[in-house]
MIGU-733586 format. One record per residue: residue in three letters; z negated, x, y of N, C-alpha, C, O, CB in turn. Coordinates in steps of 0.2 Angstrom, whole numbers, padded with zeros to 4 digits, always signed. Atoms other than C-alpha are relative to their C-alpha. Glycine has a CB too. Layout:
ALAZXYZXYZXYZXYZXY...
//
This chain:
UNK+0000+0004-0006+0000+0000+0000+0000+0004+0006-0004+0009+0006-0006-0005+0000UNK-0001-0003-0005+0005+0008+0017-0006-0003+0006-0009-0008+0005+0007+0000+0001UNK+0006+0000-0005-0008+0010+0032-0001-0007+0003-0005-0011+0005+0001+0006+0006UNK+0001+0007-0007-0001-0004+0042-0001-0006-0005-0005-0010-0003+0010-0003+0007UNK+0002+0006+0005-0001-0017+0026-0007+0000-0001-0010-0005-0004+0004+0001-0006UNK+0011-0002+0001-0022-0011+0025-0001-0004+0004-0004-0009+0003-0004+0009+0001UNK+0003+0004-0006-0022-0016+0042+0002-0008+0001-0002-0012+0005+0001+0003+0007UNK-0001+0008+0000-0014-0033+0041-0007-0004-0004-0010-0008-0002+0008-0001-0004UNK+0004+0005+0004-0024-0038+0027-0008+0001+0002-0012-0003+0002+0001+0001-0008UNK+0007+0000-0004-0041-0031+0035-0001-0008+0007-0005-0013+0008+0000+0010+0005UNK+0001+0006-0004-0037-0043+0050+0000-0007-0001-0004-0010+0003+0003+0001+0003UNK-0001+0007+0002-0031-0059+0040-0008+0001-0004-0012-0002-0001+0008-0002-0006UNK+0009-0002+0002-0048-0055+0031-0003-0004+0002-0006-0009+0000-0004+0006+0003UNK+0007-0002-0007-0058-0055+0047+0004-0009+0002+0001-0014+0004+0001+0011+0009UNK+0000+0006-0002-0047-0071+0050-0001-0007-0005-0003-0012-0003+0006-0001+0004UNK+0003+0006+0005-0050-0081+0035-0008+0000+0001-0012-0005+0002+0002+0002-0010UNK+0009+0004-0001-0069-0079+0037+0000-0003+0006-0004-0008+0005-0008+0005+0001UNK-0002+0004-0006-0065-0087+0054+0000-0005-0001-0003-0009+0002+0005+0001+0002UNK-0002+0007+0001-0057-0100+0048-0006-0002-0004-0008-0007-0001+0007-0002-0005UNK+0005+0002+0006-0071-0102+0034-0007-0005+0004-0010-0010+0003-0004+0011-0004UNK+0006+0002-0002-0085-0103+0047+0002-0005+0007-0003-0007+0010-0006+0006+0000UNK-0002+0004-0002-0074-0113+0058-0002-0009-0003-0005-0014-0002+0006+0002+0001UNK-0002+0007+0006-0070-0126+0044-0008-0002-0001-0008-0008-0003+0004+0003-0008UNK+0006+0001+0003-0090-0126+0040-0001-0004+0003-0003-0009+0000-0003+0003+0000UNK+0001+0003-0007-0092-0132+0059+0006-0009+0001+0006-0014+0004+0004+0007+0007UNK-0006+0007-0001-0078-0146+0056-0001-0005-0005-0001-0011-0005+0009+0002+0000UNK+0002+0006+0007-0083-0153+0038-0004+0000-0001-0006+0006-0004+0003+0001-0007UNK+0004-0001+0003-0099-0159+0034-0002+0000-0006-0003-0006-0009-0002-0002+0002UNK+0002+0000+0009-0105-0154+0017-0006-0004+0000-0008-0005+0006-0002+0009-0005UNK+0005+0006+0003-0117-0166+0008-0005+0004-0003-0005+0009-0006+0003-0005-0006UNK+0003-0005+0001-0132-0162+0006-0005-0006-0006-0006-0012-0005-0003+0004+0006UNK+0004+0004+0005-0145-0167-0010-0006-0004+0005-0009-0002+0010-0004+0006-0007UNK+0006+0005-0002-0158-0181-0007-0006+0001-0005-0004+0005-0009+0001-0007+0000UNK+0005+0002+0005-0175-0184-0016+0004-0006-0005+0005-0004-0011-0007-0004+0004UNK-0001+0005+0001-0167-0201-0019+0005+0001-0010+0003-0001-0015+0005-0003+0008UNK-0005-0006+0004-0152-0190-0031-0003+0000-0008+0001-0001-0012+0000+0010+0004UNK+0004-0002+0003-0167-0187-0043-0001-0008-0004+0001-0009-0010-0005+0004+0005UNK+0003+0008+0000-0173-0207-0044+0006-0004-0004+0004-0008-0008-0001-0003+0008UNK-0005+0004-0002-0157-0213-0044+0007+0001-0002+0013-0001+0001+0000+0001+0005UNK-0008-0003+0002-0143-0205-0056+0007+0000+0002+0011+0005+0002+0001-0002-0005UNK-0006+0002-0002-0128-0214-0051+0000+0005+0008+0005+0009+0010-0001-0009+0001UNK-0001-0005-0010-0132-0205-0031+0001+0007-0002-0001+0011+0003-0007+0000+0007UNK+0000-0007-0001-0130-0189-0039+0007+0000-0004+0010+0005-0004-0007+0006-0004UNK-0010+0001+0002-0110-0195-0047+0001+0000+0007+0005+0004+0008+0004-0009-0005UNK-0007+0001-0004-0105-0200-0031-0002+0007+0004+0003+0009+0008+0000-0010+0005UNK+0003-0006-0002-0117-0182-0024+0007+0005-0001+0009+0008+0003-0007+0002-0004UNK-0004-0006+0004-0104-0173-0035+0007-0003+0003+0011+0000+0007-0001+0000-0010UNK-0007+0002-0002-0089-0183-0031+0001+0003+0009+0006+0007+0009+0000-0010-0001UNK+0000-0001-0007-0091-0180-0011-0001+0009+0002+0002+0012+0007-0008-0005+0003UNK-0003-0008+0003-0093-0161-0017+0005+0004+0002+0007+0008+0007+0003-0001-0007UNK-0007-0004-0003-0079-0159-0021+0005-0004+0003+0011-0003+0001+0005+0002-0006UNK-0006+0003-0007-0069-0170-0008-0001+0006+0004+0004+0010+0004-0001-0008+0006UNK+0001-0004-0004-0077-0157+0004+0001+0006-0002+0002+0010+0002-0005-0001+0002UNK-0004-0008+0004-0071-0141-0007+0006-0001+0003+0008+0003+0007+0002+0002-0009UNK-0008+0000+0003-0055-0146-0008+0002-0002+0007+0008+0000+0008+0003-0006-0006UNK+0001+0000-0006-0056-0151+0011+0002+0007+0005+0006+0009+0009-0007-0001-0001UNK-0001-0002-0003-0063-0137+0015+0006+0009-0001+0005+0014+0003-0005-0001+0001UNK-0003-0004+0002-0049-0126+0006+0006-0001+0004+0010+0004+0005-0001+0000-0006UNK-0004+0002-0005-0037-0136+0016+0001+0000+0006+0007+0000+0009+0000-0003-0001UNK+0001-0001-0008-0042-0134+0032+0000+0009+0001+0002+0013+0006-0009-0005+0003UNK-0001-0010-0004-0042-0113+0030+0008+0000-0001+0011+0005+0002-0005+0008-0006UNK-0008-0001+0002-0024-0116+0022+0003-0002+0008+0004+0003+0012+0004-0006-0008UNK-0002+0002-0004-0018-0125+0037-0003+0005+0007+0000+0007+0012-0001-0009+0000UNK+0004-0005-0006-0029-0114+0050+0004+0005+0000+0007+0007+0005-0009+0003+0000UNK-0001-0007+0001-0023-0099+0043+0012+0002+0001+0015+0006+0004-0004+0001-0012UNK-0007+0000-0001-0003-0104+0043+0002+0002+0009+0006+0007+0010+0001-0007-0001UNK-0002-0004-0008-0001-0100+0063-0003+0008+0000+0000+0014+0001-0005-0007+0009UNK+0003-0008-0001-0012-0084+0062+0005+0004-0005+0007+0010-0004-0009+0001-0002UNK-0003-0005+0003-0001-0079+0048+0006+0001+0001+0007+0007+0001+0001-0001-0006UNK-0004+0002-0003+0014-0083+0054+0004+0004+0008+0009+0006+0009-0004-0005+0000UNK+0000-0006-0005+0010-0073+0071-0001+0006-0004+0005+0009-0003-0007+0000+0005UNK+0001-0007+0004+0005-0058+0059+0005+0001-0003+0006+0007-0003-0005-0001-0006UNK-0006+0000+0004+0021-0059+0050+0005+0005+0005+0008+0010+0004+0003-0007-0001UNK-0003-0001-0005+0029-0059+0068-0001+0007+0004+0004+0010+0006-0003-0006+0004UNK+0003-0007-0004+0017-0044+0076+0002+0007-0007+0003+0012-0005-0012-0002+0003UNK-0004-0007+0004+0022-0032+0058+0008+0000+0002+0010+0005+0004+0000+0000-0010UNK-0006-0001-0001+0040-0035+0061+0002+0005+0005+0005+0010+0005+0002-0006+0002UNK-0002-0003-0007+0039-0030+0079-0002+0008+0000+0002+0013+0000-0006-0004+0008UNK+0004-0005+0003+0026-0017+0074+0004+0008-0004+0004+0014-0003-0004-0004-0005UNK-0005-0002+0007+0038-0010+0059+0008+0002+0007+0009+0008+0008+0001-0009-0008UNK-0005+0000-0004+0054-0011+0071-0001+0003+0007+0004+0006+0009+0002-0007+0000UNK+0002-0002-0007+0047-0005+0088+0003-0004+0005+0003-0002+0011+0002+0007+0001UNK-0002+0005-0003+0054-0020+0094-0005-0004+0003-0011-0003+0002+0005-0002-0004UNK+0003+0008-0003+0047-0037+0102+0000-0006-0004+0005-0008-0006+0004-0002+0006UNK+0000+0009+0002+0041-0053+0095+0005-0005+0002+0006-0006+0007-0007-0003+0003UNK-0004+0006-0001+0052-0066+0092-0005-0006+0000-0006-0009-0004+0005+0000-0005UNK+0004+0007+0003+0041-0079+0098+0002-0005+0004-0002-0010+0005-0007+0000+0001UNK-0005+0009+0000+0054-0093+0105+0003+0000-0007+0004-0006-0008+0007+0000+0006UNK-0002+0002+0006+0061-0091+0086-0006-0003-0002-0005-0008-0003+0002+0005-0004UNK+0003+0000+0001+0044-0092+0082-0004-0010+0001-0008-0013-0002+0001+0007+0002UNK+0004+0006-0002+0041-0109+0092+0006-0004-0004+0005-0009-0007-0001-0002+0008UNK-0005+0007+0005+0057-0117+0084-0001-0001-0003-0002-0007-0004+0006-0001-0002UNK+0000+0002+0008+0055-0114+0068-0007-0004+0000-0008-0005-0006+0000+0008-0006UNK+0009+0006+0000+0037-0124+0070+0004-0007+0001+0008-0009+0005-0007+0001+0007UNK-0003+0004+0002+0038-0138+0062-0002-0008+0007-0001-0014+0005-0003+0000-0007UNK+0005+0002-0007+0028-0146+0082+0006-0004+0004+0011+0000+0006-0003+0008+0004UNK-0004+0003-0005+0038-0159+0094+0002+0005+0007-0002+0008+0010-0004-0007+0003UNK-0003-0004-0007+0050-0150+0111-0005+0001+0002-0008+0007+0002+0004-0003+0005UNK+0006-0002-0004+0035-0153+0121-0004+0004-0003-0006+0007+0002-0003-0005+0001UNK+0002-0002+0000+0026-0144+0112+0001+0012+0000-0002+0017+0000-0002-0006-0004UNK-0002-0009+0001+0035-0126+0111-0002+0003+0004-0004+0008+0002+0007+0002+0000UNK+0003-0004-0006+0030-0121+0127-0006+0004+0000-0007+0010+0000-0002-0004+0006UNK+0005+0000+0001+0012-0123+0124-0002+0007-0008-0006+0012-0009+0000-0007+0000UNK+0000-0003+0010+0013-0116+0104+0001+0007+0002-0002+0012-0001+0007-0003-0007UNK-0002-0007+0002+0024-0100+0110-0004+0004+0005-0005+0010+0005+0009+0002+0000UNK+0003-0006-0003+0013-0094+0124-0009+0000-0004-0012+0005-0003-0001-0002+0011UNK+0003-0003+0006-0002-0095+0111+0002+0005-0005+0000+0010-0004-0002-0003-0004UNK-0004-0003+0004+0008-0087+0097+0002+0007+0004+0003+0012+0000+0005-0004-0002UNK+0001-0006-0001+0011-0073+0111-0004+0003+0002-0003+0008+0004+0003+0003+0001UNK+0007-0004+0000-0007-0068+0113-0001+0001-0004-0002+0007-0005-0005-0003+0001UNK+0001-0004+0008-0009-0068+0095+0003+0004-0002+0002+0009-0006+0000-0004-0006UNK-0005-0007+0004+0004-0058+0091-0001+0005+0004-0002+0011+0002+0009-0001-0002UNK+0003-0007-0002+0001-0047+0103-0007+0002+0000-0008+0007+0002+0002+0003+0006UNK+0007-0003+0004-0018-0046+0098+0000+0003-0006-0003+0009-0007-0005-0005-0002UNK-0002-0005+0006-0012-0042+0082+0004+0005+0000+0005+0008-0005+0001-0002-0006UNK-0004-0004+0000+0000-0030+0087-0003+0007+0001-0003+0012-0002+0003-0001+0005UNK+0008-0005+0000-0015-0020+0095-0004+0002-0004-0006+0008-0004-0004-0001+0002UNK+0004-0002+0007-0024-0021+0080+0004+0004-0005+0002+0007-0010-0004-0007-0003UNK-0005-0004+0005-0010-0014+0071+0003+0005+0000+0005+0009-0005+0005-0003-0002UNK+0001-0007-0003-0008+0000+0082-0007+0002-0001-0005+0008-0002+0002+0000+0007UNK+0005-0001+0000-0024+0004+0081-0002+0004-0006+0000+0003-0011-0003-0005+0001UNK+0001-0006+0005-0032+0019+0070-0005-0005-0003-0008-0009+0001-0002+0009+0002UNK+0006+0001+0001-0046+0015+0058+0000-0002-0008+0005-0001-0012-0002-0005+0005UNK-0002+0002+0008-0051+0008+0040-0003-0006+0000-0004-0007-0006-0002+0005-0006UNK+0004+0005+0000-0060-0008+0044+0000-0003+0006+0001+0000+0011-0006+0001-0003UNK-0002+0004-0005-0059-0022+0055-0003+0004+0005+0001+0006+0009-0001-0007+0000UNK+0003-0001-0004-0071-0016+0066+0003+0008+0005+0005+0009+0010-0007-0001-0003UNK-0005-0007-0004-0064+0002+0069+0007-0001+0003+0010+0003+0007+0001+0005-0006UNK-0007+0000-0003-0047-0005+0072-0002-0005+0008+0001-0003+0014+0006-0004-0007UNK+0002+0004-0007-0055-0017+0086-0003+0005+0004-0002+0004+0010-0005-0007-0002UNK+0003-0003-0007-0066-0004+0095+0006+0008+0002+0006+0011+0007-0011+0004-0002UNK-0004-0004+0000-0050+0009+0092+0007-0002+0006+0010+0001+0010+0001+0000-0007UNK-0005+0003-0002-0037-0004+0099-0004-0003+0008-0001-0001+0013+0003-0007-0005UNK+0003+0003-0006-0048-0011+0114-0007+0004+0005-0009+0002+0010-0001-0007-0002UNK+0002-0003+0000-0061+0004+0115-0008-0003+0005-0013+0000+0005+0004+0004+0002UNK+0006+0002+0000-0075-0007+0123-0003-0006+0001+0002-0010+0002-0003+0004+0004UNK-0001+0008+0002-0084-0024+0123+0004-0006+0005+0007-0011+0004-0008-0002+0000UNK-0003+0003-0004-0077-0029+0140+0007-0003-0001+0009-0009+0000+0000+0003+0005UNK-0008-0001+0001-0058-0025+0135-0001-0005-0006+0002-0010-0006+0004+0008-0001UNK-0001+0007+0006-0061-0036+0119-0003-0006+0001+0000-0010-0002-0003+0002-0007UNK+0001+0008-0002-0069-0051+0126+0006-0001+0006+0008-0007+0006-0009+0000+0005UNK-0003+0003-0002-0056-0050+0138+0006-0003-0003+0010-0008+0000+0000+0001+0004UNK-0007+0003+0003-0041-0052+0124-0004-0007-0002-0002-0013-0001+0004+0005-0008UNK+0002+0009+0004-0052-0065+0116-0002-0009+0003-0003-0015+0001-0007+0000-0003UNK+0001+0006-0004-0055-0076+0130+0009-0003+0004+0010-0008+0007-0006+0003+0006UNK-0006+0000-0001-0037-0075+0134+0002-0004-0005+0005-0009-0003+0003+0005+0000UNK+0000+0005+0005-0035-0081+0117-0001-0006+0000+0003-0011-0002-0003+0002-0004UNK+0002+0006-0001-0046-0094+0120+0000-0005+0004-0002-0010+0004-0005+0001+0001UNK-0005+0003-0006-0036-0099+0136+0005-0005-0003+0006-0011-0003+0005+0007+0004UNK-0008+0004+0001-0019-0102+0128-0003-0004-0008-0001-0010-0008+0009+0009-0003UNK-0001+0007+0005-0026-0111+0111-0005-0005+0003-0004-0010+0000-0004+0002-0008UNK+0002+0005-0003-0037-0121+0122+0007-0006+0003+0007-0012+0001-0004+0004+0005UNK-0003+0002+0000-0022-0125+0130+0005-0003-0004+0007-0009-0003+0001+0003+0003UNK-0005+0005+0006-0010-0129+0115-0003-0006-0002-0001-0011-0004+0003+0005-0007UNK+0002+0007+0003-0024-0140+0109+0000-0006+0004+0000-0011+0002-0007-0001-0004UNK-0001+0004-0004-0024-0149+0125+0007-0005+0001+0007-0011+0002-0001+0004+0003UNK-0006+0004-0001-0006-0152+0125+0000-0004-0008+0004-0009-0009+0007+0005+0003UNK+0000+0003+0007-0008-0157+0106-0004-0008-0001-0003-0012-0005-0003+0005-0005UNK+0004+0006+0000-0020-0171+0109+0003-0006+0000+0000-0010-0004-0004+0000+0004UNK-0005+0006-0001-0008-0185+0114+0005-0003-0004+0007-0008-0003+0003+0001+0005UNK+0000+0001+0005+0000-0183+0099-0002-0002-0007+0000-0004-0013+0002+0003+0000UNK+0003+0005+0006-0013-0188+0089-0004-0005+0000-0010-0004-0002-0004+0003-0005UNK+0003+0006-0004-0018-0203+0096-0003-0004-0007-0008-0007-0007+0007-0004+0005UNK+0001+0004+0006-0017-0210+0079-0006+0002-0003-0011-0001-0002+0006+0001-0005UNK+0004-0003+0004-0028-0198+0070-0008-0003+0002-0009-0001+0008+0002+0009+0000UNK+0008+0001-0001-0047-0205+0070-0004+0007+0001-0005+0011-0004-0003-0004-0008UNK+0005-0005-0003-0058-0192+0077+0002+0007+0003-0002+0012+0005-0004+0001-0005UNK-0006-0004-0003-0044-0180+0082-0004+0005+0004-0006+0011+0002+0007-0005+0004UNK+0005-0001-0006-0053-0177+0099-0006+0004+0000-0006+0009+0003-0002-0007+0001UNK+0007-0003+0004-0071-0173+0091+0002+0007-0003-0001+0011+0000-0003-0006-0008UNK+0000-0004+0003-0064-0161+0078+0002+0007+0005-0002+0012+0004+0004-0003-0004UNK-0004-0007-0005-0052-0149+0092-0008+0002+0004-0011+0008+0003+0008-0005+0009UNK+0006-0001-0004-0068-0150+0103-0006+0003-0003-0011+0005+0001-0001-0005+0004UNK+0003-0005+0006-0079-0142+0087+0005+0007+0000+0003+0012+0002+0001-0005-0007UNK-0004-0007+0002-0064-0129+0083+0001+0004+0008+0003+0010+0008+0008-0003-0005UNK+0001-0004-0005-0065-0124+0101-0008+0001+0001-0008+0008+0000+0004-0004+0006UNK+0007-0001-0002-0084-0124+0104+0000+0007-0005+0000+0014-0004-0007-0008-0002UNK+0002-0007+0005-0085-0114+0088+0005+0006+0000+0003+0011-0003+0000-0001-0007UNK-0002-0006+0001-0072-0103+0090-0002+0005+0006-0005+0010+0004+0007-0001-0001UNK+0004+0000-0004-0078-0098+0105-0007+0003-0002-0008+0009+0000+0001-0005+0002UNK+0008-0004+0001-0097-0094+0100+0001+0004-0006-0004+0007-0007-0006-0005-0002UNK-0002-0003+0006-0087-0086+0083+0002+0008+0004-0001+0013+0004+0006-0004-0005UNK-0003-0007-0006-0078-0072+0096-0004+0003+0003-0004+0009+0002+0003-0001+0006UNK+0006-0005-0004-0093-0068+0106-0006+0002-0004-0009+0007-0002-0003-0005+0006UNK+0005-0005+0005-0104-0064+0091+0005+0005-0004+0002+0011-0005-0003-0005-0007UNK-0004-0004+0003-0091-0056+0084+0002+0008+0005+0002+0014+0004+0006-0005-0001UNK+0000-0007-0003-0088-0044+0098-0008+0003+0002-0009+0008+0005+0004-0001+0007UNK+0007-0003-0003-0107-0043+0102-0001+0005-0006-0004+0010-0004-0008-0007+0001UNK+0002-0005+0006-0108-0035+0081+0006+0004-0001+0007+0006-0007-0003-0005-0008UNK-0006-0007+0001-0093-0023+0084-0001+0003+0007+0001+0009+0007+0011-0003-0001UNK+0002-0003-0005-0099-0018+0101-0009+0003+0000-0012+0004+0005+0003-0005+0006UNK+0007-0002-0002-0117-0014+0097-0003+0006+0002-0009+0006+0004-0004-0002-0004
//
């Protein structure tokens, strides 16, 4: 496996637990009662609600993880080529309404050039490639909040689109809150 394929997968890593403790923040797991004990039947339906919430929450890191991969794909290409992100190809090929391309491709190029940096960057573990690529806590809070700009923004303009979806609203404003308090711990235990 070559150096920059190490570092891809260090960073998809660092972004599946992301998603992981995002998703935790968005799906509540079930928790045992006394009642469970008493009450055999409430520990079938305990189990059933289980696994909806596995299978949940294995779906929500698949769909999370698709745009970060996606950018990642996007930032080795550029990386590998010494070229530039294709990220108006990048917005077409998403599967997302016109309106939305604007919004999608100026997230998608923050991320991709977050990970571009991180892919330049020397090191053998996330944390070394992050204090390598942005060298101190200021400079990495300020890609992350940048970050936290443009996907703020895309979920904004995404909202009106799911007018339909029941709790739509609730959920974005969780995956923002937390991603958000996920970043700033994150740079507070790689800057300490």
């Amino acid at each position: 496996m070559t150096a920059l394929a190490q570092k891809k997968d260090l960073v998809l890593q660092r972004e599946l637990a992301f998603a992981n403790a995002v998703g935790s923040s968005v799906l509540e797991k079930p928790k045992v009662s006394f009642w469970m004990v008493l009450i055999p039947i409430l520990f079938l339906y305990f189990i059933y609600r289980m696994q909806t919430y596995k299978s949940g929450r294995i779906k929500f890191d698949e769909e999370f993880m698709t745009n970060r991969r996606r950018a990642m794909d996007a930032a080795m290409v550029a990386v590998e080529t010494k070229g530039r992100p294709d990220i108006d190809g990048l917005a077409r090929s998403s599967s997302l309404p016109a309106a939305l391309h604007g919004p999608y491709a100026a997230w998608m190029e923050v991320l991709v050039g977050h990970y571009m940096e991180l892919l330049a960057a020397e090191g053998h573990s996330f944390e070394s490639l992050v204090r390598s690529a942005y060298h101190d806590r200021n400079g990495y809070l300020l890609a992350l909040n940048r970050l936290t700009t443009v996907e703020r923004a895309f979920y904004q303009a995404l909202k009106p689109h799911l007018d339909a979806a029941e709790g739509a609203a609730d959920i974005i404003a969780t995956i923002e809150t937390r991603s958000q308090q996920l970043r700033r711990e994150l740079a507070e235990q790689v800057f300490r």
